[in-house]
N, C-alpha and C positions, 0 to 999 in steps of 0.2 A: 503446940497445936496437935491435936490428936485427929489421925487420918486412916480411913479404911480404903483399899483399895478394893474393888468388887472386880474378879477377873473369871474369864470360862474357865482355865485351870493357870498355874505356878508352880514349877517355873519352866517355862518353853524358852529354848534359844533361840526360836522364832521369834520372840517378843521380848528382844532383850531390853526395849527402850521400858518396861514396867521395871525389871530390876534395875537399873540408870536409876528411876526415879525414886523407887522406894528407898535405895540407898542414899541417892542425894537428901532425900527427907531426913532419914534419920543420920547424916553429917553435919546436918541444921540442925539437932538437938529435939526431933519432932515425935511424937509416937506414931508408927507405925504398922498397921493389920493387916493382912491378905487373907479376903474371903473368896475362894473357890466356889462357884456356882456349878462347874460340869463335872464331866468324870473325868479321873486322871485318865492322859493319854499315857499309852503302853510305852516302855523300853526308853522313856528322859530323867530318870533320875539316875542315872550312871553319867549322865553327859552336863553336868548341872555347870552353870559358867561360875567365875571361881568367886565373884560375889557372894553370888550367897550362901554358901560357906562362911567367908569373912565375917558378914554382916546377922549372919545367925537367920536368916531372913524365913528360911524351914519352920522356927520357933514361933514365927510370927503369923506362923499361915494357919487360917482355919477351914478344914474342907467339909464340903456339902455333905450331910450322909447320903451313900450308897440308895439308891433307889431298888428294891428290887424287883429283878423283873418280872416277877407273877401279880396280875393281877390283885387277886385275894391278898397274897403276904403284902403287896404294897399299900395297901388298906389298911391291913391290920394296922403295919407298922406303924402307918400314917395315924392313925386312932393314937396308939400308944404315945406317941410323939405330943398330939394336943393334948392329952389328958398331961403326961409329963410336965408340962410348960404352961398346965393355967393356969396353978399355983401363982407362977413369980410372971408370969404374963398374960395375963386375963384381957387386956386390949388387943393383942394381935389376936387369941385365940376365940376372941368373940367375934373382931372383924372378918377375919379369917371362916368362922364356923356363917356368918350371917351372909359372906357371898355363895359360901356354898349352898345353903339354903335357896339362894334366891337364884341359881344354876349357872353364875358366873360361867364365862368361857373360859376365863382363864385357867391354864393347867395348875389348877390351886397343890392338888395332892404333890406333885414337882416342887411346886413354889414351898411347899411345907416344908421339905427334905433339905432345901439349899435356904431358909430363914432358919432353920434350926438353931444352928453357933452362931448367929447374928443376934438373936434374943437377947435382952438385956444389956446388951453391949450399948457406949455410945462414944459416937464419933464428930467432932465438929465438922469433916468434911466427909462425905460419901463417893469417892472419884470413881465412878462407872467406865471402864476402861474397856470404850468400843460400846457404838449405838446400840446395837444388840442388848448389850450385859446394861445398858441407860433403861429399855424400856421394865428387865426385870427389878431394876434398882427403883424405877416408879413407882411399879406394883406392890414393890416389898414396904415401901414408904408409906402408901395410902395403907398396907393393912398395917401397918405401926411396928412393923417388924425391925427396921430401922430406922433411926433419927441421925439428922445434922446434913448440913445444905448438898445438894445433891449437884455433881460435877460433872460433865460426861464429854470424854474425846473420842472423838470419831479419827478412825486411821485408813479407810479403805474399802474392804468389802463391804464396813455393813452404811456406808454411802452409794454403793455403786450395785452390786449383786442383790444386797437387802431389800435394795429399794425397789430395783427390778422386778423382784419377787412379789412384793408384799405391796406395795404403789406407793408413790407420792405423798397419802397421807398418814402413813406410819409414821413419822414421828410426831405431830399436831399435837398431842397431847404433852411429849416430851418439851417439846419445846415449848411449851404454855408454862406448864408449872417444873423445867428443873430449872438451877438458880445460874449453874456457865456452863456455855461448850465450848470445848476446844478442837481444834484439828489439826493437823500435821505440815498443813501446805494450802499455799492460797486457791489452788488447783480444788483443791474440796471443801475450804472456806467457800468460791463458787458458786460448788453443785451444794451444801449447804443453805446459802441465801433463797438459791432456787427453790427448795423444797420450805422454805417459812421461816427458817430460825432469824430470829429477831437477830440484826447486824451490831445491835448495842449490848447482847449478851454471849457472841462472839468473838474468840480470841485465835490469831492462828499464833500455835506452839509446836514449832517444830521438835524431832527427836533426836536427842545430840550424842554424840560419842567423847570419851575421853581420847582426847590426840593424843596427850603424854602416854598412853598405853600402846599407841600406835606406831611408834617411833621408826622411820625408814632406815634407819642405822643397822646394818647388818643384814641389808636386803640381799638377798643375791641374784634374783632376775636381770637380764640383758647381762647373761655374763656369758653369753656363746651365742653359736650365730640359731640358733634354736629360738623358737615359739612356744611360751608355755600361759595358756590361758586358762583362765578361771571361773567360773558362776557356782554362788552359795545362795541356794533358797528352796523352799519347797517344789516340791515336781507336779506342780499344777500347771494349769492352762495359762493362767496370766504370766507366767516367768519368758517364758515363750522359748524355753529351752530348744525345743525342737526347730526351731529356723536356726539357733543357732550350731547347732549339729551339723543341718543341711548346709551350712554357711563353711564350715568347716571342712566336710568332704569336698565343697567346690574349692577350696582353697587349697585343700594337699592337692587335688589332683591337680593346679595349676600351678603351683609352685614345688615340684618333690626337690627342689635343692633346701625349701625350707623344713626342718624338723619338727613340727606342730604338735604340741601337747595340750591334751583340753582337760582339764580336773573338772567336775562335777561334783558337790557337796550338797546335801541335801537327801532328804526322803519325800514320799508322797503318792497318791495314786496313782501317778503317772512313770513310776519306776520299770513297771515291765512296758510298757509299749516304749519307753524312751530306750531302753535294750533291747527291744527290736529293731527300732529305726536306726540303731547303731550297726545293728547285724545287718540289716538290708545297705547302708549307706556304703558299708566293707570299709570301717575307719576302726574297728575296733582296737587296733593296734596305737592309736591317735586318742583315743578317750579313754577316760577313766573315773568310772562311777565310786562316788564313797555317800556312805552316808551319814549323820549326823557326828558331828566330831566336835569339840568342845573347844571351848573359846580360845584357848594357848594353842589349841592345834590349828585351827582356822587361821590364827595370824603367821605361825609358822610356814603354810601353804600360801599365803598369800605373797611371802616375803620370799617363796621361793617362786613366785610366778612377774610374768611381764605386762600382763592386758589381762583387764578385769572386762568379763562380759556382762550385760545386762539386758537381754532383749524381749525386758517384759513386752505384753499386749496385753489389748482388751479381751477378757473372754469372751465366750460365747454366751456368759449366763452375764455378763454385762462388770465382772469383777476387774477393779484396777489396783493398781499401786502408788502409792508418796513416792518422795525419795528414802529409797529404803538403803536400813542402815549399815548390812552387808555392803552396797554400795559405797556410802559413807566411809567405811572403815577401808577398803582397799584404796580409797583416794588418800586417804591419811598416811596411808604405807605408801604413798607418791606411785601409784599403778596408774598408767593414761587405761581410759576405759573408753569400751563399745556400748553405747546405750539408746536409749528408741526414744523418739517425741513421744511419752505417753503422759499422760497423768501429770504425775508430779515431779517425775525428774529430771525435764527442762529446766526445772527452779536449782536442782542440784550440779549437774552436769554441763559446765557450759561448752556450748560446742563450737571447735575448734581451738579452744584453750586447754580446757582441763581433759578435753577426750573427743570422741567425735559421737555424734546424736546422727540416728536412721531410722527411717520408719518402720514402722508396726511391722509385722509378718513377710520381713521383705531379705530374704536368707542371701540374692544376690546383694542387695546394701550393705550386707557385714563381711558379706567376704569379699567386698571390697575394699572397706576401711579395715579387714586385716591384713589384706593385700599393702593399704595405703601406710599404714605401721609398721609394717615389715621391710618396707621402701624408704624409712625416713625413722631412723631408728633412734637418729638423735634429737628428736622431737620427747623419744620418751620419759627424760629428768624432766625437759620442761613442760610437760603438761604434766606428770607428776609437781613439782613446785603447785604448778600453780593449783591444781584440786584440793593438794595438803591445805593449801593457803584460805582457799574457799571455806575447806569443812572447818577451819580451823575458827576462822573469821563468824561463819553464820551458824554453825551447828555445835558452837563449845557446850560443852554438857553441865558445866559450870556455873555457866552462868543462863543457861535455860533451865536449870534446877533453880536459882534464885527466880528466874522469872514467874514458873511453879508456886513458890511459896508467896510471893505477891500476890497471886492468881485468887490463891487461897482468900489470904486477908482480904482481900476486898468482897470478896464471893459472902465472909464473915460479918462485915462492915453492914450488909445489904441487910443481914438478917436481924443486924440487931434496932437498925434502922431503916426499913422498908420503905418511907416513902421520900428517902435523901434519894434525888437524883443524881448519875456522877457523868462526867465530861466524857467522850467515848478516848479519849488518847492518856493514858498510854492501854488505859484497859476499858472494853465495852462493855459496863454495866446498867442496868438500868431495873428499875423500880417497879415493884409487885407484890401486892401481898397474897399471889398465889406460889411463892418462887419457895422453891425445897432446897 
């Protein structure tokens, strides 16, 4: 089976669950592409997780060209670009040339620049990875820019903030004509149904981690009478880093017999104001900022830490979280963790077993449950046990990469017979001859 992945950019250790899959793909024997639609983000190819490398995954990527940013030269270029490609593609470039004509809204001369390396290629599967990159993978379809059934998982913001933005009927069309969605957790399978997508061409696919990579053998957290806590993710609004700061200074200043350590791993907008509120809180001696670090390094930090934080929120622009896979992977290393009822990671997190669950924005809630950790320390193997046992149990990466390529064949089945209806268990598909 031959597969294009459509991504904003590759490879982000933010998004490590695209390389999970495009590896798992090609362990199946499968052909593999990554098409970059955005611009590369600055300063991540030094930090690249050690996949792909292995899997040559670099080789397989093809990136949008550069837009430039003048006016005029993006014109030009753009001209150049169709002349180039009417030759060997005269149906995108006719499509393409007749919405312009007729003053489409679409950001066509953009759309040119990221259809470019997509030309001529063909894929039996198109996986739009995240609604956003779903509606340009529509676009690109209707102008003929791509072919082969068109897939799209939804993981988060562009369910939550996207939607906020743009309203309700932003996806209508998506969901009309592409052929499966998937999502991450039943939490936005949900908000999903909410917004229209048909429940019969709905799959929820969680994002899995290899446990064998995660192995708690060699941990050395809870080896003094010392606190050393952790949170890995972007320095946005929804991580909700900041309670968990404030959670932190209420806690040294009410325990100074305990020795508290907070690592912070991660970049994002939010890095200078999150080092002020560390200067204002006077923990600075207590925290410790880093920023992105690569995957051997991340496990190694984890395995030197006791409590995994996680006190996502809802933003204020409406953006949430799944259970996300930093999450995942410090449970795997048997970390008991501190996490919020948000979103989706009641589904990951059980509370009072595998860690303890607080609410939203609620900075005395966590420094109590780090109070309540700190007081009952041999609680911490076994809510480790039991989280290893969980991610192990529901999020094996294994076998939700076999789940993937089932996902696939049937998604394939539909296309070659469009009006075979199929049973919605084990997979929701259902019948159209407008489905991409």
């Amino acid at each position: 089976m031959s597969v294009a992945f459509l991504v904003s950019d590759f490879p982000l250790l933010s998004e490590s669950f695209v390389i999970n899959q495009a590896v798992g793909l090609i362990e199946r024997g499968h052909k593999v592409d990554i098409y970059t639609l955005g611009k590369r983000q600055p300063g991540v190819p030094e930090l690249q997780h050690g996949d792909v490398e292995r899997c040559r995954l670099l080789d397989r990527t093809h990136r949008a060209i550069a837009v430039p940013e003048s006016r005029w030269r993006r014109t030009l270029k753009g001209v150049g670009l169709l002349m180039a490609n009417f030759r060997n593609n005269p149906k995108f470039c006719w499509r393409w040339s007749k919405a312009a004509l007729l003053g489409e809204r679409t950001n066509l001369l953009r759309l040119l620049y990221a259809a470019a390396p997509l030309l001529g290629k063909s894929h039996d599967i198109m996986h739009c990875q995240f609604g956003t990159i779903g509606l340009t993978g529509l676009t690109l379809h209707r102008l003929g820019a791509i072919r082969g059934r068109l897939v799209t998982t939804f993981r988060g913001y562009d369910i939550s903030q996207y939607v906020r933005t743009c309203g309700d009927r932003v996806y209508e069309n998506l969901f009309r004509k592409g052929a499966l969605f998937i999502t991450n957790c039943a939490f936005f399978e949900g908000r999903l149904l909410k917004l229209g997508c048909d429940p019969a061409r709905l799959i929820v696919l969680p994002s899995g981690i290899d446990c064998a990579r995660f192995s708690p053998r060699g941990r050395v957290g809870g080896r003094d009478d010392a606190l050393r806590l952790v949170t890995i993710g972007r320095l946005v609004e929804k991580k909700g880093i900041e309670y968990a700061l404030r959670a932190v200074a209420k806690f040294a200043a009410a325990r100074p017999d305990v020795d508290v350590k907070y690592t912070i791993i991660g970049d994002g907008p939010l890095w200078e104001p999150l080092l002020r509120l560390i200067e204002e809180l006077r923990i600075n001696d207590a925290v410790t900022m880093l920023s992105w670090r690569n995957h051997q390094q991340i496990i190694d930090i984890l395995r030197d830490s006791d409590v995994f934080l996680g006190p996502s929120v809802t933003g204020a622009d409406g953006n949430q979280d799944a259970p996300i896979n930093t999450l995942k992977e410090a449970m795997a290393l048997e970390l008991p963790v501190i996490a919020t009822w948000h979103g989706g990671i009641p589904e990951l997190v059980q509370d009072g077993v595998s860690g303890l669950l607080v609410p939203e924005r609620d900075a005395d809630a966590i420094a109590k449950a780090l109070d309540y950790l700190a007081n009952h320390r041999h609680l911490w193997a076994r809510m480790g046990r039991a989280g290893r046992a969980f991610v192990d149990a529901h999020y094996n990466l294994h076998a939700l990469n076999d789940e993937l390529v089932n996902i696939y064949r049937k998604a394939s089945i539909v296309k070659r017979s469009p009006d075979v209806r199929f049973a919605r268990s084990p997979f929701k598909l259902y019948q159209s001859k407008d489905l991409i």
